[in-house]
PDB file with one MODEL, atoms N, CA, C and O in Angstrom:
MODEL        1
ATOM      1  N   UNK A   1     -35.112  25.193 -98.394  1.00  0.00           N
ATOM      2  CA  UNK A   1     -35.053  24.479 -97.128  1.00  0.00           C
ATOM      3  C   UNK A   1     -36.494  24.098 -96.742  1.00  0.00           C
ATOM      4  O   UNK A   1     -37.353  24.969 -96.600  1.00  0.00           O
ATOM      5  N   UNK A   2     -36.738  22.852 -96.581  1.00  0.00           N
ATOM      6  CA  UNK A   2     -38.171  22.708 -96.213  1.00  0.00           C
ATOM      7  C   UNK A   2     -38.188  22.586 -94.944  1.00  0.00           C
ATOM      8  O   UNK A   2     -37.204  22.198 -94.315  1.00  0.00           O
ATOM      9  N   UNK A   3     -39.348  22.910 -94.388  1.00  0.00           N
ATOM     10  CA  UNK A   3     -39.961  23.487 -93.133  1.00  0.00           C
ATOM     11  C   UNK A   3     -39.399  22.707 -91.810  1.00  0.00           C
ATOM     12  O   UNK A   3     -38.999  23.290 -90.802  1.00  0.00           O
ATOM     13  N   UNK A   4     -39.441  21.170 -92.001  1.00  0.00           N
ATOM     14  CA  UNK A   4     -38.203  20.520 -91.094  1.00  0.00           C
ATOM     15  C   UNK A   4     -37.417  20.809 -90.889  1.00  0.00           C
ATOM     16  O   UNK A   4     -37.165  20.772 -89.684  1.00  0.00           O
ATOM     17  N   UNK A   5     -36.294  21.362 -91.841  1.00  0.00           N
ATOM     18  CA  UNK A   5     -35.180  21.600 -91.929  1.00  0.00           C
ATOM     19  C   UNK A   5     -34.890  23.141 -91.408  1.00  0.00           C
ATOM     20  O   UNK A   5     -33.840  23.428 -90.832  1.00  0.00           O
ATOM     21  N   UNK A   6     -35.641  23.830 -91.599  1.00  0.00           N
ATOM     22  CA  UNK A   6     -36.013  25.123 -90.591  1.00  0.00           C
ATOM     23  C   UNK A   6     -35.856  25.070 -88.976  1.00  0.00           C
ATOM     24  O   UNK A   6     -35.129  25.704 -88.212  1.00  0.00           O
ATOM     25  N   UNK A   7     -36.921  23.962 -88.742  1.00  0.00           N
ATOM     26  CA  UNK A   7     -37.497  23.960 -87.415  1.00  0.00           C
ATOM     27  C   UNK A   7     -35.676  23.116 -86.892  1.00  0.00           C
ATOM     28  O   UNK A   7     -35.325  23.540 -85.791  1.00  0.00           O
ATOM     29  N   UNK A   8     -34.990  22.435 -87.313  1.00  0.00           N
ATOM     30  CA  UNK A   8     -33.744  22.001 -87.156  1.00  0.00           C
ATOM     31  C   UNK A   8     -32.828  22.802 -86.659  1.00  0.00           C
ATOM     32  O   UNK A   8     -32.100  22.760 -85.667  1.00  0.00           O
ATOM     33  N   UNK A   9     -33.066  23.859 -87.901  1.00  0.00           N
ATOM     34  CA  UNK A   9     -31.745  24.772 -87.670  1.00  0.00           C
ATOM     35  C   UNK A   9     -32.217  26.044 -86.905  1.00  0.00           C
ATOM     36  O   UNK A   9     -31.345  26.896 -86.737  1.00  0.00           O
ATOM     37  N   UNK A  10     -33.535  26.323 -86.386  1.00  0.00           N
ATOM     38  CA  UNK A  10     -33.747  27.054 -85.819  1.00  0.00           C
ATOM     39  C   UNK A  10     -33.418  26.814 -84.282  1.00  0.00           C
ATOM     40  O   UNK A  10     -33.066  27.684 -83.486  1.00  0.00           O
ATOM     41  N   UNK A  11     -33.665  25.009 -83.934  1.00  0.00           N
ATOM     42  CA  UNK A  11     -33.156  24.650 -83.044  1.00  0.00           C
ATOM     43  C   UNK A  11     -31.555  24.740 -82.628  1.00  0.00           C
ATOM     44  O   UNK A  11     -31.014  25.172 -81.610  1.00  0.00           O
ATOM     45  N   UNK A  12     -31.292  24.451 -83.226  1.00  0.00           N
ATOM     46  CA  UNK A  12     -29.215  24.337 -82.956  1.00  0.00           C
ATOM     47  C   UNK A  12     -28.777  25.586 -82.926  1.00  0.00           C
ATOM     48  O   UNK A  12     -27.749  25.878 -82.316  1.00  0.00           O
ATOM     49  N   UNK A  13     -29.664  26.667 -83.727  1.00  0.00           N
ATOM     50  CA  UNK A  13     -29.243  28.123 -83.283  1.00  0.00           C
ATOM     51  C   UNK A  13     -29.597  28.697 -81.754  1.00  0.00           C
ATOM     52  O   UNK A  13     -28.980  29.558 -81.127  1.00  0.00           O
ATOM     53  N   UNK A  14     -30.573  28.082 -81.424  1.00  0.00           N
ATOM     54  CA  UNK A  14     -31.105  27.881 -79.843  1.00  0.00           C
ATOM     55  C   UNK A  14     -30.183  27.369 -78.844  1.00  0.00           C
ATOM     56  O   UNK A  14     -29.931  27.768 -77.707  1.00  0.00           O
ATOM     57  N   UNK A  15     -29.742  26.403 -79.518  1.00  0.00           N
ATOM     58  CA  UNK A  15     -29.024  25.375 -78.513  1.00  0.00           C
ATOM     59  C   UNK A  15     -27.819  26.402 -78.431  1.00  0.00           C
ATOM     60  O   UNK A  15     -27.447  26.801 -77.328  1.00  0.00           O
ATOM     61  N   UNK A  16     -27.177  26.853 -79.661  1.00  0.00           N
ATOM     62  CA  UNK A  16     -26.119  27.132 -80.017  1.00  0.00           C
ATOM     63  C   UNK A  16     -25.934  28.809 -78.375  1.00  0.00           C
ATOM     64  O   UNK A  16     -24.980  28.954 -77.611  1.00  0.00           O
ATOM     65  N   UNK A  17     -27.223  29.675 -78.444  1.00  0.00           N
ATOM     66  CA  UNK A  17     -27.509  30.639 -78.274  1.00  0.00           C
ATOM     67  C   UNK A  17     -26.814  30.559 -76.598  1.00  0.00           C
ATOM     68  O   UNK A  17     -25.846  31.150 -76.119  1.00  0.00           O
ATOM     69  N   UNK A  18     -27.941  29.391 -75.889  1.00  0.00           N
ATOM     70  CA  UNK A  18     -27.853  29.507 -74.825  1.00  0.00           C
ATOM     71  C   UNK A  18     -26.070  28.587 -74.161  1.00  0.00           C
ATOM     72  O   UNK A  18     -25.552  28.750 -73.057  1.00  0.00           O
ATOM     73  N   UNK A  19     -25.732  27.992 -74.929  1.00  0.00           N
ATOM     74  CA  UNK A  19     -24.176  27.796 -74.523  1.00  0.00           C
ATOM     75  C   UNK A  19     -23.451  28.741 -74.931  1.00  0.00           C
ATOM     76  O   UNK A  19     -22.384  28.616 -74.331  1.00  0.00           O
ATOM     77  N   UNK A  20     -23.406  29.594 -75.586  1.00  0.00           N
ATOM     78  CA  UNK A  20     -22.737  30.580 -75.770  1.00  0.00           C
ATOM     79  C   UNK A  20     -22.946  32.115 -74.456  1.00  0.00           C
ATOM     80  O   UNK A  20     -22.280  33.125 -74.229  1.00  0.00           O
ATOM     81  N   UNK A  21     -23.962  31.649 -73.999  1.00  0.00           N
ATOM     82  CA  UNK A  21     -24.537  32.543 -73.463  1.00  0.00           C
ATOM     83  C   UNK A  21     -23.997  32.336 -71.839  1.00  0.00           C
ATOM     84  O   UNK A  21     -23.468  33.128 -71.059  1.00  0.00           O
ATOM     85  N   UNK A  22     -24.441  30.689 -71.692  1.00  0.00           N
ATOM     86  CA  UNK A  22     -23.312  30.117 -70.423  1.00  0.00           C
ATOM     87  C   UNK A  22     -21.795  29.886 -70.621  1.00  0.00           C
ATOM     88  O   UNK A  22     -21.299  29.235 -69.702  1.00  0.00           O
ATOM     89  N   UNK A  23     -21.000  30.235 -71.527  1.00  0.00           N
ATOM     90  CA  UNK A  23     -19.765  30.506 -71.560  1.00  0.00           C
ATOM     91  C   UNK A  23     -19.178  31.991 -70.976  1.00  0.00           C
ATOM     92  O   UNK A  23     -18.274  32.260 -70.186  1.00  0.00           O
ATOM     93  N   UNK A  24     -20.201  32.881 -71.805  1.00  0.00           N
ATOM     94  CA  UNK A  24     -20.008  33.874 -71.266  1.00  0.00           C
ATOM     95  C   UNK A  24     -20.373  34.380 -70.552  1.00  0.00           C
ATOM     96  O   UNK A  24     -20.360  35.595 -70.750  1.00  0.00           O
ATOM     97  N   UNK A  25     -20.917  33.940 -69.317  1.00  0.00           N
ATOM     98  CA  UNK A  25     -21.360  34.343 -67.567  1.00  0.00           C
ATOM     99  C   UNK A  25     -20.310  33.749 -66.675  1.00  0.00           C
ATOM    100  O   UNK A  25     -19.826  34.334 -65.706  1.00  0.00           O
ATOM    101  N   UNK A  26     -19.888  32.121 -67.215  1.00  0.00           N
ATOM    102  CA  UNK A  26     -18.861  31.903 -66.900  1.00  0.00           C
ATOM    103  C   UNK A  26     -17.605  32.891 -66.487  1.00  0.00           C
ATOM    104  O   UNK A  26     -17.149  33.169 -65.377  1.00  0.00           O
ATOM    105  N   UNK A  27     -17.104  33.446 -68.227  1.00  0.00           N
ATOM    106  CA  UNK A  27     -16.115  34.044 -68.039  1.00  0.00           C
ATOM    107  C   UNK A  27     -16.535  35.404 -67.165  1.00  0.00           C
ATOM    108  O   UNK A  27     -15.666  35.697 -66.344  1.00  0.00           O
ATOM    109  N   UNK A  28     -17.398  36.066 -67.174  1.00  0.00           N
ATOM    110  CA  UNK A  28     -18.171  37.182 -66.567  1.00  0.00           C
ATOM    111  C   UNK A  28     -18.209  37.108 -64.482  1.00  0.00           C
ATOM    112  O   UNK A  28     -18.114  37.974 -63.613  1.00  0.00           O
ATOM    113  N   UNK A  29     -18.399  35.572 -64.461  1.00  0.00           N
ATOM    114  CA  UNK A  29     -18.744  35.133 -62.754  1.00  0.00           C
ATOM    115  C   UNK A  29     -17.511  33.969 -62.522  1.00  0.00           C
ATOM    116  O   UNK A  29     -17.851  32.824 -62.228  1.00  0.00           O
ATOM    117  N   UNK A  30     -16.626  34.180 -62.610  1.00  0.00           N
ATOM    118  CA  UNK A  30     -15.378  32.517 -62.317  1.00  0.00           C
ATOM    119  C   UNK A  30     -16.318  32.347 -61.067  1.00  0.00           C
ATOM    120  O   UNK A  30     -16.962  31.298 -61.079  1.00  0.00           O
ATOM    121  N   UNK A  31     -16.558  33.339 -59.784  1.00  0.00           N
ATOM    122  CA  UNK A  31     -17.424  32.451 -58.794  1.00  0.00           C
ATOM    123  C   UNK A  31     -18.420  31.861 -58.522  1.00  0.00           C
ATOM    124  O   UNK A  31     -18.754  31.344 -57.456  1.00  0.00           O
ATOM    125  N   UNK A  32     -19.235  31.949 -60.045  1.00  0.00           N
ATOM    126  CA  UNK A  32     -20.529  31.230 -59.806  1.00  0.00           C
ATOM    127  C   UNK A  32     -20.714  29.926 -60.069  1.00  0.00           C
ATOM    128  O   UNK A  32     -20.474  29.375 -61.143  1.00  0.00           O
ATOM    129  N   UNK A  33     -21.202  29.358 -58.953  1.00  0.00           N
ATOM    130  CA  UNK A  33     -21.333  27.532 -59.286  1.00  0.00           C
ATOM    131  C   UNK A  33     -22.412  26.996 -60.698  1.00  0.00           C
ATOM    132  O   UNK A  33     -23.027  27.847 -61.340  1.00  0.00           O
ATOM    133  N   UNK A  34     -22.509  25.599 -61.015  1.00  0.00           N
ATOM    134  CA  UNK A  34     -22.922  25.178 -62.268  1.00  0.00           C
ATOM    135  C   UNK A  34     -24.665  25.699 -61.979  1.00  0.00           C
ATOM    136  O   UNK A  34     -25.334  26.105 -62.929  1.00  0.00           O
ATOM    137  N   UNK A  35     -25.248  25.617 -60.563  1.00  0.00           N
ATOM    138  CA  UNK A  35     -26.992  26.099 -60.895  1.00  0.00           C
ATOM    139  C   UNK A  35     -26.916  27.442 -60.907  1.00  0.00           C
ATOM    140  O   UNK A  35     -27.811  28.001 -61.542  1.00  0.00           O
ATOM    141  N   UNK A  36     -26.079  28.149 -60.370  1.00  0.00           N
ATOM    142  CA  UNK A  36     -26.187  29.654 -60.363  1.00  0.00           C
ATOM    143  C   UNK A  36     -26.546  30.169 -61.879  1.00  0.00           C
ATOM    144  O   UNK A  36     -27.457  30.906 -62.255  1.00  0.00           O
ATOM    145  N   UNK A  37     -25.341  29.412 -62.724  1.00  0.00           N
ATOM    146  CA  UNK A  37     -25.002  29.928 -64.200  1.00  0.00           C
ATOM    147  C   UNK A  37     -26.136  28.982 -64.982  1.00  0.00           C
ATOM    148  O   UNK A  37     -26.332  29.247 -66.168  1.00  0.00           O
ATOM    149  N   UNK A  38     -26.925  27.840 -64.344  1.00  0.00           N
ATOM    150  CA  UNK A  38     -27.870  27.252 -65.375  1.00  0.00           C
ATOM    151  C   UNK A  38     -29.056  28.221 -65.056  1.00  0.00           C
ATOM    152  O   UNK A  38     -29.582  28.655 -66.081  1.00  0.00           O
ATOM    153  N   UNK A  39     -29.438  28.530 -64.245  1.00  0.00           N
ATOM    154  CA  UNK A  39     -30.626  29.392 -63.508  1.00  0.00           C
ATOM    155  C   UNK A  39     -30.301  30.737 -64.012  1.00  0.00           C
ATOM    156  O   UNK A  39     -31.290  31.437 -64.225  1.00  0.00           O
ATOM    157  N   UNK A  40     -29.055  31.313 -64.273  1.00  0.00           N
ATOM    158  CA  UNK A  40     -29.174  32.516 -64.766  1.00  0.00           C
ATOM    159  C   UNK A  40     -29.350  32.689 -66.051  1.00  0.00           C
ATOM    160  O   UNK A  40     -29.932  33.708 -66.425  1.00  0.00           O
ATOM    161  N   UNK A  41     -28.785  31.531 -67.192  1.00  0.00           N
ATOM    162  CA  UNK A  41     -29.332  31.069 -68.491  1.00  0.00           C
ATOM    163  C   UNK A  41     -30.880  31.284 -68.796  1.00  0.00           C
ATOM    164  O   UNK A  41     -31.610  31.934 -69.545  1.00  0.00           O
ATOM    165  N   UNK A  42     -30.944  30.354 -67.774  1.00  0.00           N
ATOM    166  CA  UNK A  42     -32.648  30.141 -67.686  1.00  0.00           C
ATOM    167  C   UNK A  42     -33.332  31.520 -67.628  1.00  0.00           C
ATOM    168  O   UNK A  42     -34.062  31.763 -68.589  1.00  0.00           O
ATOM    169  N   UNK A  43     -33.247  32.322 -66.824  1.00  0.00           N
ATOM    170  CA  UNK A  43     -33.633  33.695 -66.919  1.00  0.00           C
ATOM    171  C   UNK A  43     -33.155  34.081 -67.600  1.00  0.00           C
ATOM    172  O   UNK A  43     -34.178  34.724 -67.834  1.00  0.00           O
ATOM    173  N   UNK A  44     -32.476  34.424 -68.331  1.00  0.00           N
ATOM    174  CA  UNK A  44     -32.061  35.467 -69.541  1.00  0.00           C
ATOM    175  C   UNK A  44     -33.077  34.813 -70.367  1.00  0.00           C
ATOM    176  O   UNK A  44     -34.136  35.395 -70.602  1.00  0.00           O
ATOM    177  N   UNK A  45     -32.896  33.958 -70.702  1.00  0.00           N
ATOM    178  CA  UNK A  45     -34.117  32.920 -71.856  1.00  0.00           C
ATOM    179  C   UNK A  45     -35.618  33.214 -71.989  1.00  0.00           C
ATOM    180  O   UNK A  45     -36.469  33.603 -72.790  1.00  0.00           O
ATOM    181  N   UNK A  46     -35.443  32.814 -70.781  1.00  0.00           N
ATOM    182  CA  UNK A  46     -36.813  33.033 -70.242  1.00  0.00           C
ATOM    183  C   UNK A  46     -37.808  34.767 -70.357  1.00  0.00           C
ATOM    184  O   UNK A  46     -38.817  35.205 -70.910  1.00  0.00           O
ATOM    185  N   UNK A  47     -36.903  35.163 -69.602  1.00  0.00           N
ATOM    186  CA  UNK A  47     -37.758  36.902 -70.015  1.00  0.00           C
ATOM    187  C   UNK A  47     -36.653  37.497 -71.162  1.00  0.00           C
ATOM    188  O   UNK A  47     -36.517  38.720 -71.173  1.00  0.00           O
ATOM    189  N   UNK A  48     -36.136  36.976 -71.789  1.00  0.00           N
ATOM    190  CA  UNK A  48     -35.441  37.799 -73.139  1.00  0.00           C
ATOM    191  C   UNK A  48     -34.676  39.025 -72.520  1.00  0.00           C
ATOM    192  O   UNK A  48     -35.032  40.194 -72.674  1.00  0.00           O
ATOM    193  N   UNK A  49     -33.973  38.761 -72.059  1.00  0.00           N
ATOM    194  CA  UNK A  49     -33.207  40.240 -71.240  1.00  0.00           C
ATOM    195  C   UNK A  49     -31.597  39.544 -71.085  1.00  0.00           C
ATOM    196  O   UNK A  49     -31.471  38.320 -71.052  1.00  0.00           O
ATOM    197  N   UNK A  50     -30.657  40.273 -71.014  1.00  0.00           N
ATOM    198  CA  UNK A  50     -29.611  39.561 -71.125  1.00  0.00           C
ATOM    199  C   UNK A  50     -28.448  40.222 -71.438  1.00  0.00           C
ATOM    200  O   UNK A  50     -27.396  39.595 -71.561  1.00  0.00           O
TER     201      UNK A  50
ENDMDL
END
């Protein structure tokens, strides 16, 4: 795999990470609205805690 192709799939595992991550706060909060659950993404991300 050359080094592009790394930096690719390292991305979509990223992408992959944090929708998976807002699915499951979702199912975790049914009452939390769409910034609650993008902002809480964002923090988990952000300081690696989660």
């Amino acid at each position: 795999m050359s080094p592009a192709q790394k930096l690719r799939a390292a991305e979509r595992l990223y992408h992959s990470a944090r929708q998976l991550k807002k699915a499951a706060l979702r199912a975790e909060h049914p009452d939390w609205n769409d910034e609650t659950i993008r902002q809480a993404v964002r923090d988990i991300f952000l300081y690696a805690r989660g």
